[in-house]
N, C-alpha and C positions, 0 to 999 in steps of 0.2 A: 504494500500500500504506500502510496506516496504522502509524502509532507504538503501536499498542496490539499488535501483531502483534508476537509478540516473534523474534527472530535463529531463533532453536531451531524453532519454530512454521514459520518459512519456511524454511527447511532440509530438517526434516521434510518441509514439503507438495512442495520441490524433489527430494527422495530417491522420493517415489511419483510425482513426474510422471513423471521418469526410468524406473521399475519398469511404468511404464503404459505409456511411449515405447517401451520395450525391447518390451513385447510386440506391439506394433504392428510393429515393423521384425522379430520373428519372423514375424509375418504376412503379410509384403511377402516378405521371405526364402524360404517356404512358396509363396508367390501364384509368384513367379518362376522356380521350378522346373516349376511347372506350366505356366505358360508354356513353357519350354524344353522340356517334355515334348510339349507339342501342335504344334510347328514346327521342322521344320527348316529353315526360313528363316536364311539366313546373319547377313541383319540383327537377323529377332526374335532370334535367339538372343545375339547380343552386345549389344544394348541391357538384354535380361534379366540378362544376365550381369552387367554395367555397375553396373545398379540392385541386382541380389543382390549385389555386393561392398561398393556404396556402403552399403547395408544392415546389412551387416558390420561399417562400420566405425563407420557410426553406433552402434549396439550397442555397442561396444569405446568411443566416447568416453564414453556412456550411461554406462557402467560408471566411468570415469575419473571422472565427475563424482559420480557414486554417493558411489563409494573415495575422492574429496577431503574430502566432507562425514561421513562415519563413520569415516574410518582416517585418520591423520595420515603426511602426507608433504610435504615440500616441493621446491623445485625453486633449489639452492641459486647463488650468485652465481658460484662456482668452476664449478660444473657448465654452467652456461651460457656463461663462457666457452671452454672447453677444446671447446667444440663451433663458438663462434661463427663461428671463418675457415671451416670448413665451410660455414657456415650462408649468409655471406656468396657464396661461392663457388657453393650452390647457387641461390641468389636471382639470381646469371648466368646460368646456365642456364635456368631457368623462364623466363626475360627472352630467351633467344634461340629456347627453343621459342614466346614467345606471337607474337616476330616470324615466325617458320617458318609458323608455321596462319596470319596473319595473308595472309605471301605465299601460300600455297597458297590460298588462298579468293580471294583477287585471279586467280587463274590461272583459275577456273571459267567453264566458258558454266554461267552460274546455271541457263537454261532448260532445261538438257537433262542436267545434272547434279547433281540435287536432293538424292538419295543420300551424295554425296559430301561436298557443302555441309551436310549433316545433321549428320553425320560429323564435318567437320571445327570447325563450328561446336560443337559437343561439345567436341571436345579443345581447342579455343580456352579456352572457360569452362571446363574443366578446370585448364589450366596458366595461365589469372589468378587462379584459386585456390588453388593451391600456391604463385602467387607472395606472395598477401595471406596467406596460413598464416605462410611464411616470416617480411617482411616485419611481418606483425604482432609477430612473439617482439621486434621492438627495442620495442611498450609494455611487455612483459611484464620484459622489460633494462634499462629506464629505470623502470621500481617497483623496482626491486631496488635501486638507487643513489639515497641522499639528494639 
């Protein structure tokens, strides 16, 4: 990005990415219904469901970053702490589910349980992602402190 591009200019053009993204994950939202509508497949309909929630929440951060750039709010140093031993405490947890999926995946005859390995493989990369969520807020706790 160039220096001629001013702060406001790229904010703006980040506020309509956002507005564009949002309708896109309405469309996905919409797509995934229709999916669940045409299967009752046990699996289609929880992968649908899966991708329609992730959808959701995408939309919901969509908007979070939206609301950062037009409304002022910030995320103050007290506030983060008074949640942190939580924070800490969940970041054990997420660390004892990615061991759980890890041994469950060890437990598969991979050839004949593909379904399951799908599955679990899923929730694997699910809870290393709630752990690097987590995990991440100490960059967001160390910008807060000189």
């Amino acid at each position: 990005m160039t220096d001629k591009v001013s702060k406001r200019d790229r904010q703006k053009k980040l506020v309509e990415n956002m507005r564009r993204w949002q309708g896109v994950e309405t469309a996905a939202i919409a797509q995934t219904a229709k999916i669940m509508g045409a299967s009752d497949n046990p699996l289609i309909q929880m992968v649908a469901t899966i991708i329609q929630r992730d959808s959701q929440t995408h939309y919901a951060v969509q908007k979070l970053i939206i609301d950062s750039l037009t409304h002022s709010f910030t995320l103050g140093v007290g506030e983060l702490e008074t949640v942190w031993d939580g924070i800490e405490k969940h970041i054990e947890i997420e660390k004892r589910t990615i061991e759980l999926a890890k041994d469950s995946l060890e437990q598969l005859d991979h050839q004949r349980e593909g379904v399951m390995q799908y599955l679990l493989e899923y929730l694997l990369v699910d809870e290393e992602k709630h752990d690097k969520l987590l995990s991440d807020l100490e960059l967001v706790k160390k910008g807060m402190y000189p």
